[in-house]
FIKOL-736224 format. One record per atom (N, C-alpha, C, CB): residue in one letter; x, y, z. Coordinates in steps of 0.02 Angstrom, whole numbers, plus 50000, padded with zeros to 5 digits. Glycine has a CB too. Layout:
FIKOL-736224
AXYZ
...
END
This chain:
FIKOL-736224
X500434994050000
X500005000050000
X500445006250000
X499525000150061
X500495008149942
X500925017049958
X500645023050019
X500805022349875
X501215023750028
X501145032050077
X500845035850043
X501805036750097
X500425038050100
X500175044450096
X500365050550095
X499915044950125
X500635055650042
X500875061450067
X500555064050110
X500975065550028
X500775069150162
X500565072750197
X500505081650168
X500955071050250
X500115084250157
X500115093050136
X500235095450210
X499225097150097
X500615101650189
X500465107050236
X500325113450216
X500935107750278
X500155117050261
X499835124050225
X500415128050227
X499155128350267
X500685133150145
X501125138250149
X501315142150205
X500955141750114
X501755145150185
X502045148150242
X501805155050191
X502985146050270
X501865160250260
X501625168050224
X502455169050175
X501445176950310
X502815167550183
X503685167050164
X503525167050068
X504205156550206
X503145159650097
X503055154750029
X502595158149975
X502695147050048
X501975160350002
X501435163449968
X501675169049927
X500925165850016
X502195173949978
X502555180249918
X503015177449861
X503135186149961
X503185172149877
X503875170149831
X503305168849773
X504515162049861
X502985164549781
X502495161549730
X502165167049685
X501895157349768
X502005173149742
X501725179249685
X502085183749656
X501295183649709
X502755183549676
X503215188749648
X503495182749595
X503845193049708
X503465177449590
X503635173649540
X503055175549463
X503595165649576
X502445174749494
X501935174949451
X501835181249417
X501405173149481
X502155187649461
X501775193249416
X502495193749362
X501515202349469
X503495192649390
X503675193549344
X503805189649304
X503965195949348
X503315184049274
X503415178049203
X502955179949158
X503255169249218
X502185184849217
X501515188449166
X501445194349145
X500905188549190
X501795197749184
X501575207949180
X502225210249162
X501315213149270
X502745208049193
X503535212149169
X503745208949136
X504125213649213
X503665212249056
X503975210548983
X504165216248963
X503535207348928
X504725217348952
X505125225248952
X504745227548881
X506215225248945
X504555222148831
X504365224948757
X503775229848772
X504115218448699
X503285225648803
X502425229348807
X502405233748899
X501575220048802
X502995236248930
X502725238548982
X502495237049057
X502415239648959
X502755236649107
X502785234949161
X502095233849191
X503165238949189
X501615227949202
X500915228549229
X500615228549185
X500695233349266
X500715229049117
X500015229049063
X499915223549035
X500025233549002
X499555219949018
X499405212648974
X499415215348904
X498585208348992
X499855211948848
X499915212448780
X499375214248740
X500115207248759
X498735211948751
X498165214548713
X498035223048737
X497455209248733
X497935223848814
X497925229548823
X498495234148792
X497875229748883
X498985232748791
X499415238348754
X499345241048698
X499945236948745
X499155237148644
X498965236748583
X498575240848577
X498785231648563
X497775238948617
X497495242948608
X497545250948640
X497065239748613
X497665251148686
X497885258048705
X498245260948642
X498395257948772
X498935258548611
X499195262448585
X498655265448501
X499925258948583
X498315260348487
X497635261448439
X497275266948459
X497105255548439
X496985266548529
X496805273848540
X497155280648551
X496505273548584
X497765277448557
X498035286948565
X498015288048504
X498885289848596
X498305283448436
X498295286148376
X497605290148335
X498515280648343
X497025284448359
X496595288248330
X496415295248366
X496045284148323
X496545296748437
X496445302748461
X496835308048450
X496405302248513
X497395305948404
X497865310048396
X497585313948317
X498625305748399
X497105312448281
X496945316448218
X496425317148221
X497075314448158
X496165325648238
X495805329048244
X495125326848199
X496125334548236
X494675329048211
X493865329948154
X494035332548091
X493195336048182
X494285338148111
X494475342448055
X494925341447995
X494715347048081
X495675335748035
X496025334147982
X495715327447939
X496715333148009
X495105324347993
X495035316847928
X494565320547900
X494725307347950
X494155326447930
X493755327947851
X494045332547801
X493035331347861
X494725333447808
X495325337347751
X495475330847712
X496195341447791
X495475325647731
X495675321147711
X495355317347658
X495785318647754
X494635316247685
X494255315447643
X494035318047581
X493965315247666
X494025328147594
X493995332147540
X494495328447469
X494265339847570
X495155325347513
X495615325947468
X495485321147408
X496235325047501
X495115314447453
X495395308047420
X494805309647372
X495455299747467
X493985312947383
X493285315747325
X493705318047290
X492615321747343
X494215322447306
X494455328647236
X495045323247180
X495115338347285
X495185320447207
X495725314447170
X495345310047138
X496205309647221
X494795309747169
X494145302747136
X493875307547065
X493165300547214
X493745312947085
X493435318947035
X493885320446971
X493385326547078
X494255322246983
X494865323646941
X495075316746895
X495515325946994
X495305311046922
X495355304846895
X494965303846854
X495335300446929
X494045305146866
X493585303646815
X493595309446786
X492945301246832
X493565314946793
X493815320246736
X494255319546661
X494225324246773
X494665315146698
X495435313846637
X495145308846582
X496305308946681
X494495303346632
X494375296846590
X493895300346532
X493965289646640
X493695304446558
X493085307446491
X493375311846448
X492375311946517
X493975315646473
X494225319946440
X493935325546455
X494235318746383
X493775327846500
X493635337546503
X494135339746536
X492935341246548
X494925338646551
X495265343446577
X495625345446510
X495695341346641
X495955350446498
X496295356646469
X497155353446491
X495975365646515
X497555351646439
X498245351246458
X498535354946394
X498535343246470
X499035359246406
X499695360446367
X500195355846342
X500045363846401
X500005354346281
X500395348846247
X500975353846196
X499775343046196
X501565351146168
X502075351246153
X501765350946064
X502555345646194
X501675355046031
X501375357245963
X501775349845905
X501715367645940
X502415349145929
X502815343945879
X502455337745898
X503705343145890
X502235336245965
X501805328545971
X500975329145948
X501805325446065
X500715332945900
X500185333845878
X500145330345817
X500045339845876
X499915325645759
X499755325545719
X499115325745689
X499995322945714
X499035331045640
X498555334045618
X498295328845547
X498805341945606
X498765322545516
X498575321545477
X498465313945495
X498895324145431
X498235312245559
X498085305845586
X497285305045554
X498185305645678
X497025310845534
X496275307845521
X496155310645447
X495615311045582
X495895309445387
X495745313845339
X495325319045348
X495555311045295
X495665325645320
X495485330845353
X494685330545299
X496135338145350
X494055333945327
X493605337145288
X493755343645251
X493105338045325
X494085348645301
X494205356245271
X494875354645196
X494625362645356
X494705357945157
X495045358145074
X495655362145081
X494515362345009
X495145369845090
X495545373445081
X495485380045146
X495465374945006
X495995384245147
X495995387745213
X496105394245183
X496565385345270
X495425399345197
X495755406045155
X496215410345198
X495155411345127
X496845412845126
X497105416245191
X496965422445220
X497665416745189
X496725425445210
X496475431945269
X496195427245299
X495945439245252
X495985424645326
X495695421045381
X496075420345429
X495485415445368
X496365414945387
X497015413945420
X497245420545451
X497555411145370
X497475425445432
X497835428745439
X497405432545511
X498035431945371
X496975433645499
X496525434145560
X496675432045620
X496005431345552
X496515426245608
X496635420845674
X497185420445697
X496525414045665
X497805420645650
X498425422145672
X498425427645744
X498795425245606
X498055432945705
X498265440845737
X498025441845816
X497815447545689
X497435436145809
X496915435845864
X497385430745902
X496045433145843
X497655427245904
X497905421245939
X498335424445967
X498135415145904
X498655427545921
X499595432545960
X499465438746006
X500215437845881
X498675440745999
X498545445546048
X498095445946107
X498405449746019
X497735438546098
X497155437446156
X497565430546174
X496155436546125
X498015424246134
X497785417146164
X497535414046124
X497345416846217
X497415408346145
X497025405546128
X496535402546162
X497235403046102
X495995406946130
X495295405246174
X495045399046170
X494695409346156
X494925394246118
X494445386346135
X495095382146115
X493535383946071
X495265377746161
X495765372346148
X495445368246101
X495995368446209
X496015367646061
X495725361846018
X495765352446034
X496105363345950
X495425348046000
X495355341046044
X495805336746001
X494495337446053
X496165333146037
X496555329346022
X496465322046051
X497075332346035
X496725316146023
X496625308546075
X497255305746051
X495835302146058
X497405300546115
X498165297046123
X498045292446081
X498455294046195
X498725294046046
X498975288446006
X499365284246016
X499165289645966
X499605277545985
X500145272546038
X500535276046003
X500235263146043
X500995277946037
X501955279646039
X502455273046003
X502295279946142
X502735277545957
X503385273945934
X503945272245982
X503695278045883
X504065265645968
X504705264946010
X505185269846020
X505055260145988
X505285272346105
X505825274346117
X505685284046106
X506365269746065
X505025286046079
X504865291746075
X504125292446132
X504795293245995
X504165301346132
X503725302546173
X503085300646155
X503755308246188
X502465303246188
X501905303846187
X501685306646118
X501755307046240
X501175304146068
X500835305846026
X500195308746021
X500855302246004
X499995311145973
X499155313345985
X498955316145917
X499005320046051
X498375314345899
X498055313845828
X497345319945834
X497765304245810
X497625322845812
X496985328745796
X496285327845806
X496965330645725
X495905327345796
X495135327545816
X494935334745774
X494985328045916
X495075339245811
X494605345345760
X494995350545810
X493475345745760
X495065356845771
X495425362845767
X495965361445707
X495755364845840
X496115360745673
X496495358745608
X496575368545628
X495955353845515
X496315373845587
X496505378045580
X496845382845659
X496005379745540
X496665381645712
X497095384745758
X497465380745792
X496795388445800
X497845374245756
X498275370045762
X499025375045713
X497905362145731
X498585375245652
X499165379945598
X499255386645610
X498955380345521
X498885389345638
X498925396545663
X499445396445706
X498295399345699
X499415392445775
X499985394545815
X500805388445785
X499655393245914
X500535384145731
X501205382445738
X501555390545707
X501385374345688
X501335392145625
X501255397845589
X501655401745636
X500525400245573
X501435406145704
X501775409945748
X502305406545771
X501385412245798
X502465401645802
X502985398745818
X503495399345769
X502855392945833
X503365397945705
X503895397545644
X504155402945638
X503665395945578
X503915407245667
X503805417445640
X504245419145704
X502695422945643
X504195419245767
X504305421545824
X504875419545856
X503835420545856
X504555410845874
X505145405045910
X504885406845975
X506135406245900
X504395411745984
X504475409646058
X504115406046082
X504455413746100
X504495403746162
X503995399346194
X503385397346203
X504005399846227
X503015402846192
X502375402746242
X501895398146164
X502005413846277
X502205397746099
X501935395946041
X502055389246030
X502135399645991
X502585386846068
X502745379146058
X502165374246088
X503475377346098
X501785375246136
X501465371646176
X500315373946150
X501905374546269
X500225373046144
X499545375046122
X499075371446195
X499335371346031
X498505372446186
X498065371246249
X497635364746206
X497505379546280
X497245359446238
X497085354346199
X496625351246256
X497715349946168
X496045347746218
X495605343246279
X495765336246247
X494615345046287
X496185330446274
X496395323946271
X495595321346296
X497125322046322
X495445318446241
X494785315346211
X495085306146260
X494735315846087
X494525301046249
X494675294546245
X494815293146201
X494355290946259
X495045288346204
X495165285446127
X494265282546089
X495855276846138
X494375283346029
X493545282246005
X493425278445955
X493195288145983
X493055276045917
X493065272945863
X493135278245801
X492485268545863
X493255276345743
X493455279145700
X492715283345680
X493825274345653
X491915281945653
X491745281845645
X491245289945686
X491855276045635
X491475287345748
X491315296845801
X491795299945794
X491235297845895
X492565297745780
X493005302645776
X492675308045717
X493745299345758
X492435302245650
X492545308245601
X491725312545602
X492795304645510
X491285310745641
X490515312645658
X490835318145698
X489925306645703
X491095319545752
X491295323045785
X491725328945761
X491505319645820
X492335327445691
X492645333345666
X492095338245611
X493355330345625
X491665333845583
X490995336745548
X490865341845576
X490385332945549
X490325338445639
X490135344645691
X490315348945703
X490105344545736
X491255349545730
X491445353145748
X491655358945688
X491805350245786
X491675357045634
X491595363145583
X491125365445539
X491975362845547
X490555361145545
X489755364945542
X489835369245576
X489085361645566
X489745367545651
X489575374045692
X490125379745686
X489495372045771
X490645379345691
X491145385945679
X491335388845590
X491965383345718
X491405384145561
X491305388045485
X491205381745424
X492135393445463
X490435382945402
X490145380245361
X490555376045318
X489835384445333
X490365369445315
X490915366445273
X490745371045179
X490775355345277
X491005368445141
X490845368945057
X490375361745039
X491725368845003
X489985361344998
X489655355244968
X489975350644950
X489325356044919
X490505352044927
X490835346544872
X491215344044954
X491505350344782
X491735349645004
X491865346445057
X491565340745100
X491905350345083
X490915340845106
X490345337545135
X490295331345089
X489655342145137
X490295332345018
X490285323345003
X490915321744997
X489915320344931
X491345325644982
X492035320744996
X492415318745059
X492545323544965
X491915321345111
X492225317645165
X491685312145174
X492385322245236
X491205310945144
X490725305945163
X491035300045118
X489905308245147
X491205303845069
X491435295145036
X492165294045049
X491345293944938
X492475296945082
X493375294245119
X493155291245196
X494105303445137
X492645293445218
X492495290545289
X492265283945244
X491835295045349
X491735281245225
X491755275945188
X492195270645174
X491665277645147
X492505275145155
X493105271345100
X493615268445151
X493575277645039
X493525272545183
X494115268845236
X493765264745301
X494655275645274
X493015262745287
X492945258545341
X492455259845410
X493585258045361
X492425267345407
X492125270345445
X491375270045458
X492315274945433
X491315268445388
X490395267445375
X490405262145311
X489865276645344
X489915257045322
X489875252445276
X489765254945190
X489325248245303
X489475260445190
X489425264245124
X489545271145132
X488785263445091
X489345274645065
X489285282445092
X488625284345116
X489435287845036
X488135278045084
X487345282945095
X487475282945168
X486415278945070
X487715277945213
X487645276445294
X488405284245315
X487955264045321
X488645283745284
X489105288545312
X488705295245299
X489875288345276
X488345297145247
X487985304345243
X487315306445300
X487665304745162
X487105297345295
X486545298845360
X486945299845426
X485975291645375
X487375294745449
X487645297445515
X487985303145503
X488105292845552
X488395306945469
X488795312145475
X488475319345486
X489195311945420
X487765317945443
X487505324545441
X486915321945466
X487495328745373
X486795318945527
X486305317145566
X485625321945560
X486605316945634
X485895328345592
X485485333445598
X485235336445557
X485645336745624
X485695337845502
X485455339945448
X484585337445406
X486055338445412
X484425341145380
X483675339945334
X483805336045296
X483325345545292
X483135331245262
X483415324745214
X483585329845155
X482745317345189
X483185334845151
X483675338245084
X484155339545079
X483625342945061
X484795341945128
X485375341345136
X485715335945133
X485475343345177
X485425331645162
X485755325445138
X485835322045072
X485525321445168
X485285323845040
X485175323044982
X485575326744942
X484615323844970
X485775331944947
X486275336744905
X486785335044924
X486255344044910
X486945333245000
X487835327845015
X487865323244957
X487875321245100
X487515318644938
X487315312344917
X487565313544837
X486455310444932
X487265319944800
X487465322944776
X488135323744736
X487325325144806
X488375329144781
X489165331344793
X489635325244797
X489255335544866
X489515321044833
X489855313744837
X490005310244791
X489575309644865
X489345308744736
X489385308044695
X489865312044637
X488915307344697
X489995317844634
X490365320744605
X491145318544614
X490205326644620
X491245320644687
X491915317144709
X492215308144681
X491795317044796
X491325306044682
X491785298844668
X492055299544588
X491195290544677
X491595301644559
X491605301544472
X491895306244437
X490975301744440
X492235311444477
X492665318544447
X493145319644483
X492305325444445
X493015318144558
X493755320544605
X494175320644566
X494065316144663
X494695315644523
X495145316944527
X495355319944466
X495395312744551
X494915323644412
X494965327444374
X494705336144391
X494665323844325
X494355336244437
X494125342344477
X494685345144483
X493765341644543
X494875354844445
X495315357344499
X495135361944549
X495795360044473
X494515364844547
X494375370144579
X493595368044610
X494435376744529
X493405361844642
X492825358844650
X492405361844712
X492975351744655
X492825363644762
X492625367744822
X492215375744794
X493415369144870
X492235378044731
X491935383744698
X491275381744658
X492475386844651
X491065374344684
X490575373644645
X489695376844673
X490645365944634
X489445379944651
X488875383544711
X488375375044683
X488355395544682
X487845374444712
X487535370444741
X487005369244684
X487325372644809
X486895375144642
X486565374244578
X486815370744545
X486475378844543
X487485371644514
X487985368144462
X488025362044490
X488725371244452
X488295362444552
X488245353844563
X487875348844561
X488345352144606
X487185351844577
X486775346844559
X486565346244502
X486335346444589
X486675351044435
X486675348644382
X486955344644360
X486705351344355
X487605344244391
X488275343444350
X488165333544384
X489215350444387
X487965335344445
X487795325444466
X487165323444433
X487615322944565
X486805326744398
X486105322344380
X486505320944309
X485155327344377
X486905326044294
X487395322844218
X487475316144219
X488225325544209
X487945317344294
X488205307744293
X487825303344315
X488805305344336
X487295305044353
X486755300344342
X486425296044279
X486325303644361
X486535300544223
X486325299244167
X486785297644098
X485955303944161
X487555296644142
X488065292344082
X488375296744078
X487865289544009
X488625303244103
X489035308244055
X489575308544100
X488695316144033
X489995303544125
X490685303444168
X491105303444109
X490835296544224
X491005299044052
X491515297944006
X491505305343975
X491375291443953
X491005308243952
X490955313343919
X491295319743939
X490365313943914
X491255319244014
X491455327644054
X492035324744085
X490805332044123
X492625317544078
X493265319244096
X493445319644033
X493665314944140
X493375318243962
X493415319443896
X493595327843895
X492705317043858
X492905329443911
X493185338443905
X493385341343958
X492655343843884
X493555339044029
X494065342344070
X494905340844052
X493895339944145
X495055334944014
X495685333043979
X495795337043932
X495715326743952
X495495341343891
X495625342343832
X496145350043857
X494865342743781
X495865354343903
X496665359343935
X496485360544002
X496865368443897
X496775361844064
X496765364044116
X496735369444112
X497105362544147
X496065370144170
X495805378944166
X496235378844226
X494795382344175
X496255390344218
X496745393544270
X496185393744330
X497105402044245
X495625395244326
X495255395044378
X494565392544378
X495265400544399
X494185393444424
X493205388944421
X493035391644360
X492405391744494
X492945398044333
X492455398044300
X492755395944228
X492105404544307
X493225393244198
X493585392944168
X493485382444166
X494195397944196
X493525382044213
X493185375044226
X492605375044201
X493115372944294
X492245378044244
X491285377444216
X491225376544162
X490755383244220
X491535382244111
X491565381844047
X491905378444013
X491645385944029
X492195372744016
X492645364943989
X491725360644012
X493745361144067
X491365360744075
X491025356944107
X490285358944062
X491105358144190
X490085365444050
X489245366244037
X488975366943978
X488955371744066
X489745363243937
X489205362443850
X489135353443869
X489865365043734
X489255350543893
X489115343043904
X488615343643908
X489345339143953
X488515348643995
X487645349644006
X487255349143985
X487395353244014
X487015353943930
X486915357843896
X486765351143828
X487525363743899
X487235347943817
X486785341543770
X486535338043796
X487055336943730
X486565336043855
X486285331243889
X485525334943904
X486765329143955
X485545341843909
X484935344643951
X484525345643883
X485075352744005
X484755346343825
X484415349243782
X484655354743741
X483955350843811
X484945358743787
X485325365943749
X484775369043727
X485895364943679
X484705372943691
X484365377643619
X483815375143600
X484785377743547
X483995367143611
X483665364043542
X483065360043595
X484325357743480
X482835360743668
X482165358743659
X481515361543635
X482055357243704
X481035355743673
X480575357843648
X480075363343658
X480395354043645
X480375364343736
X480015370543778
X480115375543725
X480385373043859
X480575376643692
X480955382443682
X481045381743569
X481895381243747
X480385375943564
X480375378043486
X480845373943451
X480585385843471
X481205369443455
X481695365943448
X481595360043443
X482055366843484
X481785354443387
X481725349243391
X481745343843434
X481935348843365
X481305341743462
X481095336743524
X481785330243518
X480085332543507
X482275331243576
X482775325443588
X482375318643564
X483015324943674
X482625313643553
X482455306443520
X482465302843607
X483215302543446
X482145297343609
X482025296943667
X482425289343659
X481215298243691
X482755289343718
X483355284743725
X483235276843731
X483735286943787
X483605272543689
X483225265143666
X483325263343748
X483715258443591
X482645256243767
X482895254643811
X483475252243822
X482625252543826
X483775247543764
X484305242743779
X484885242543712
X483905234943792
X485535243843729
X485885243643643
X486235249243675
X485345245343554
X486595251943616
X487035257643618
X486655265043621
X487485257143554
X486725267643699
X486285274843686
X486785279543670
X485825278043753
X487425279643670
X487875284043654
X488625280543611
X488015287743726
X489085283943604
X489495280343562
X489995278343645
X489915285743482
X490035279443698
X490125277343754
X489845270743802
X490005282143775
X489185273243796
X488645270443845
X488305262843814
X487995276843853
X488325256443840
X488025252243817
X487345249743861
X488495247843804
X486995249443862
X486455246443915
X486205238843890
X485745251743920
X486255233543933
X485945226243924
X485235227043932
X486225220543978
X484945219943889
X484345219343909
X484195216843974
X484075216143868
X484715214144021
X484395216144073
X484565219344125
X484175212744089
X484735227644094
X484605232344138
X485365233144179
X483945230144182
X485865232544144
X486585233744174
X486855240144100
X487175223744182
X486975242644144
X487495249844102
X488105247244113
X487485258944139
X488265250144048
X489105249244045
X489375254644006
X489365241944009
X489815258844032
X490185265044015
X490725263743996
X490265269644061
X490975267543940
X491855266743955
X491985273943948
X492405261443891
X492945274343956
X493105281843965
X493865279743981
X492625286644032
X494265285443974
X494905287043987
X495125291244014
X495165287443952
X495605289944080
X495805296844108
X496685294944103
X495405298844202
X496825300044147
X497625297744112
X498155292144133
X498085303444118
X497755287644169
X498115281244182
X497885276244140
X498055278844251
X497435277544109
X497305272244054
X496445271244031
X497625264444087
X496135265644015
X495485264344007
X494965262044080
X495525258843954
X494185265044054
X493975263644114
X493465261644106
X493975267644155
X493115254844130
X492325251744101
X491825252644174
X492375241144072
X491325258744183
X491075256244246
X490435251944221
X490905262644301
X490045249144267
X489495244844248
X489155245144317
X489715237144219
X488415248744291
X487885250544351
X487095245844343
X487705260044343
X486965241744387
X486335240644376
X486245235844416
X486145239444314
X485545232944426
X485415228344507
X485615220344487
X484375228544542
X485555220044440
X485825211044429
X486515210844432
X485645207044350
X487025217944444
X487645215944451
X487915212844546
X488045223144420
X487765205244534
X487965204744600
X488665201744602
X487465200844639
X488785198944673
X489565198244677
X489825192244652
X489815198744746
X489425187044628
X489565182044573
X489355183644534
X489445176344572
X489075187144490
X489055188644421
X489925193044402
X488265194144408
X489845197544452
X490635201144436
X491165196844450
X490835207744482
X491145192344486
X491625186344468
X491975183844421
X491425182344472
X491185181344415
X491055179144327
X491275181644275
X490465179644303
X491165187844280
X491325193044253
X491965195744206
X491275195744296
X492395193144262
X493235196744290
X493465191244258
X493535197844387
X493235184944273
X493635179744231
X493445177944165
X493665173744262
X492945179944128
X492705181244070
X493385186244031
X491925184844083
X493275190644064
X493945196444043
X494785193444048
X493915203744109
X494855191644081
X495495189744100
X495595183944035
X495545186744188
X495165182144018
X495175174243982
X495185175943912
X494475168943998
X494925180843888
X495015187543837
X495635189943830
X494645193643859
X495985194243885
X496375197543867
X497235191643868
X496255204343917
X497025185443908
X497585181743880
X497585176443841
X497915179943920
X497135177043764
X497245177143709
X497615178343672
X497035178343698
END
């Protein structure tokens, strides 16, 4: 049978040793403070900090971090105003609409820029950067007080002309870029007609709008369907004369739409025929190479309003001109020469994209004979 220990009760000796043992293994830790338990320290030192910054400074604080939130979304939409460096501008990142720039105007704007500023920044959007060069940026609209202050810079050199004022746009699709440079020179100075369809059919052409009719409706949104209709017009001119036109921006709005119901009606071969024959010095000098075509096509002298033998009325199908062939079913075919060589267009609704196939290799199979 094992012994029984016997207990006895501490001695008062024993009881201090035991508590001066206990408080220094729990409370005296030189890291957290003589008497304090580790959680309490912590938190104490949490509260002096937060008592240490006033009402006043966390709501300075706050002001700060709204005005940084504000500003940040400012930059994403583009309404702040920066001073950009005039050499990282390119003006010919988009096809311009404006032709031509008169100069007293110019010269104007010059005078006004060198003595007030420049009052409306013009809009610009980032472009990706070439290796190893700075920051880029592609025009949007101000084309003309882009050239004004380079113009002074070239003239002056001074500083204050190198840098221009600019609102950094998002980047956008091609399609609002060029809706957006429209606008912006409707409203400040009227485009020209012929300007208006030849930017409708280069926005086109390059992708921007699946055709021109869709590029004339979005571009000139606002505009009346009769305006659009006279874009439609003018466009037409550009596609079928541009590049024999020299003075096309002088065309007033009468002539042009004579001059497109011409080519409506076959006379492309006919009127680059007589714009080839000499280069006029100026428009009216043009007109007159352009309004005896008219003028057979319209009738001249010789209708009937006017006492004159009644025009012969045009076969449906066969040769209506020594140019013009029309099928029986209903496809035109033109030819013509400009100075790169021969040109066959062919207009009508059965021309679809396997028939012109068809077409192309019909020809090809011809000419390598």
């Amino acid at each position: 049978m094992a012994k029984r220990r016997r207990l006895s009760t501490p001695s008062s000796a024993d009881l201090d040793r035991i508590e001066e043992q206990f408080r220094s293994e729990t409370y005296e830790r030189p890291a957290l403070g003589r008497g304090i338990a580790p959680i309490a320290q912590v938190a104490g030192d949490s509260a002096a900090l937060s008592s240490a910054e006033s009402t006043e400074s966390r709501a300075g604080r706050a002001r700060a971090e709204a005005d940084a939130a504000r500003l940040h979304d400012a930059q994403e939409r583009g309404l702040l105003i920066a001073e950009l460096p005039i050499d990282q501008i390119d003006e010919g990142a988009m096809v311009r609409d404006r032709m031509v720039m008169n100069d007293e105007d110019m010269q104007e704007l010059r005078l006004s820029i060198a003595a007030n500023g420049l009052r409306l920044p013009i809009e610009v959007y980032e472009m990706a950067a070439p290796d190893g060069q700075g920051p880029r940026y592609g025009l949007l609209s101000g084309y003309r007080r882009l050239h004004a202050v380079r113009a002074l810079h070239e003239l002056t050199q001074a500083e204050k002309h190198s840098r221009i004022r600019a609102l950094v746009r998002p980047r956008t699709e091609t399609d609002a870029a060029f809706v957006a440079m429209v606008e912006e020179n409707e409203v400040r100075e009227e485009l020209s007609h012929f300007e208006r369809g030849r930017i409708a059919v280069i926005a086109a052409n390059q992708g921007a709008f699946a055709n021109t009719e869709e590029a004339v409706n979005r571009l000139f949104a606002t505009g009346s369907k009769a305006k659009r209709s006279k874009v439609r017009s003018f466009a037409l001119i550009f596609e079928e004369l541009g590049d024999m036109l020299r003075f096309p921006e002088a065309l007033t709005e009468r002539r042009g739409l004579r001059l497109s119901a011409a080519l409506r009606n076959g006379a492309e071969a006919r009127l680059r025929q007589a714009l080839s024959m000499r280069g006029p010095e100026n428009a009216e000098e043009e007109w007159d190479l352009i309004e005896p075509v008219l003028q057979s096509l319209e009738g001249g002298p010789g209708t009937a309003s006017r006492g004159g033998r009644p025009r012969s009325k045009q076969p449906r199908y066969g040769w209506v001109d020594e140019m013009t062939l029309r099928t029986t079913s209903g496809v035109e075919i033109r030819r013509g020469r400009d100075g790169r060589g021969h040109i066959l267009r062919l207009e009508g609704d059965p021309l679809t994209d396997d028939l012109m196939e068809s077409l192309m290799l019909e020809i090809r199979a011809l000419l390598e004979k």
